[in-house]
C-alpha positions in Angstrom: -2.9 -30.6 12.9 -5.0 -32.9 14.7 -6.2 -34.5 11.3 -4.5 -37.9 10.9 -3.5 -37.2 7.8 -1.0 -34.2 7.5 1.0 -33.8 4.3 -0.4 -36.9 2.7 1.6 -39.0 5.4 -0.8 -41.0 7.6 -0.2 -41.6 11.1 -0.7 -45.3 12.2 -2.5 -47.6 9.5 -3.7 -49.1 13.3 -5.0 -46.3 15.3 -3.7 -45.3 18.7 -5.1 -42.3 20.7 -0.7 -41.9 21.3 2.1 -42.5 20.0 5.8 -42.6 22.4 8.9 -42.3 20.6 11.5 -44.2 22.9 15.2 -43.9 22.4 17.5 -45.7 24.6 19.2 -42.4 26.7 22.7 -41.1 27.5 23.4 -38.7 30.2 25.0 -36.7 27.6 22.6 -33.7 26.6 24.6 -33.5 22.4 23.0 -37.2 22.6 19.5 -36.7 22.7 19.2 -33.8 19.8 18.6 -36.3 17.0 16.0 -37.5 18.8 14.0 -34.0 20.3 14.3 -32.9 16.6 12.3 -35.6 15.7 10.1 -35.6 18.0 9.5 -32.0 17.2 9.2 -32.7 13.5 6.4 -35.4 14.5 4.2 -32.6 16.8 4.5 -30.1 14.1 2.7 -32.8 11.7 0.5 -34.5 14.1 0.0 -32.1 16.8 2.2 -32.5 20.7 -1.4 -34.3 21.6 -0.7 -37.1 20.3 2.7 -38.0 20.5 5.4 -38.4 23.3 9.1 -38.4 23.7 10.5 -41.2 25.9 14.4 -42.6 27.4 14.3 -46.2 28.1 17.2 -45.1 30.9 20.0 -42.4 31.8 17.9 -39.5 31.0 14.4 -37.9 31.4 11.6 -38.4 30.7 11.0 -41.8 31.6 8.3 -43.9 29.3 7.0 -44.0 33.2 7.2 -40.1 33.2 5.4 -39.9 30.3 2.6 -42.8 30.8 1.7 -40.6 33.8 1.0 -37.2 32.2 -1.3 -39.1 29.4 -4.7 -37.2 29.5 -8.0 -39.8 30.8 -8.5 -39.6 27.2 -5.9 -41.8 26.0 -6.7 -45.9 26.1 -4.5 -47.0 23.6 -1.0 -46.0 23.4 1.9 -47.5 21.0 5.8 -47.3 21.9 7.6 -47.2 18.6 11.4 -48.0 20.1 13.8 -45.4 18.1 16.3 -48.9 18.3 17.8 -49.9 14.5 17.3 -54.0 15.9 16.0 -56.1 18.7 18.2 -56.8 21.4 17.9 -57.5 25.4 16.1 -54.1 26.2 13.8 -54.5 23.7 13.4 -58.6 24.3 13.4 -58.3 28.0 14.0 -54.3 29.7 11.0 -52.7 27.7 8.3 -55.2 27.9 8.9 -55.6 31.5 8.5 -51.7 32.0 4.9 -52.0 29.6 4.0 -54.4 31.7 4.2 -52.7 34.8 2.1 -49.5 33.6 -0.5 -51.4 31.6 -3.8 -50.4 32.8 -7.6 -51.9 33.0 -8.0 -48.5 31.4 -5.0 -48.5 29.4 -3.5 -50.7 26.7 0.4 -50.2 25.5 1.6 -51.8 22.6 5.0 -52.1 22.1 5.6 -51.7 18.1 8.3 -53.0 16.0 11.7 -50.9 16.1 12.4 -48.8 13.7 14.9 -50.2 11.9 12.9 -53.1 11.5 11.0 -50.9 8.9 12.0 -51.3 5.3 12.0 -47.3 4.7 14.7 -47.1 7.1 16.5 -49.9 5.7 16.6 -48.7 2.3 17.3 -45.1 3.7 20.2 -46.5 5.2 21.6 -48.4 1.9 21.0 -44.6 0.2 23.1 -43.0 2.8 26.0 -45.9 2.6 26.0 -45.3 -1.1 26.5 -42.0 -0.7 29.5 -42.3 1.6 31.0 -45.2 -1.5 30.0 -42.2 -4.1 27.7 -45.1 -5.6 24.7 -42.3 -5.7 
């Protein structure tokens, strides 16, 4: 599991030494399921070393939680926002929270969300045609 290549998926075409999976966060425990059963899905493929599961607010842990119980091994961590789109957290909220816990020893990039990605964009058309029995 701690190949980078598990079932013919790769993990990063840029390598990180980590990868955290931030969702925004609700107080509401039903809330955060979708998410932990991802993040599962991901350490089952790709081993719990190298991956994270982060709440930008309203829940734990906090991307500052999690920044602090990366091993001395990690240098370069990438924070791939669960968001479908940009909006103020992601233009203003998260950067400012990278920015506070980037590190001489440390570098975090802040990746794309991931509905930016065309995979998840076509998933979404599937699903929609499904629903209009177009599929």
């Amino acid at each position: 599991m701690g190949n980078r290549e598990t079932l013919g998926i790769k993990m990063l075409h840029k390598e990180y030494d980590h990868i955290i999976l931030l969702a925004h966060g609700s107080p509401d425990p039903l809330w955060k399921q979708p998410f932990e059963s991802l993040y599962h899905h991901v350490t089952q493929t790709y081993g719990e070393n190298n991956a994270s599961l982060a709440y930008m607010e309203l829940t734990s842990p906090s991307l500052e939680d999690v920044i602090a119980l990366l091993g001395k091994d990690v240098r370069s961590v990438a924070v791939l926002p669960l968001f479908l789109a940009v909006g103020r957290h992601l233009r203003q909220d998260v950067p400012a929270q990278i920015a506070g816990l980037q590190r001489d020893d440390l570098h975090i990039e802040l990746l794309s969300p991931i509905g930016d990605d065309e995979l998840v964009k076509q998933a979404m058309q599937t699903v929609i045609a499904h629903h209009l029995g177009k599929v």
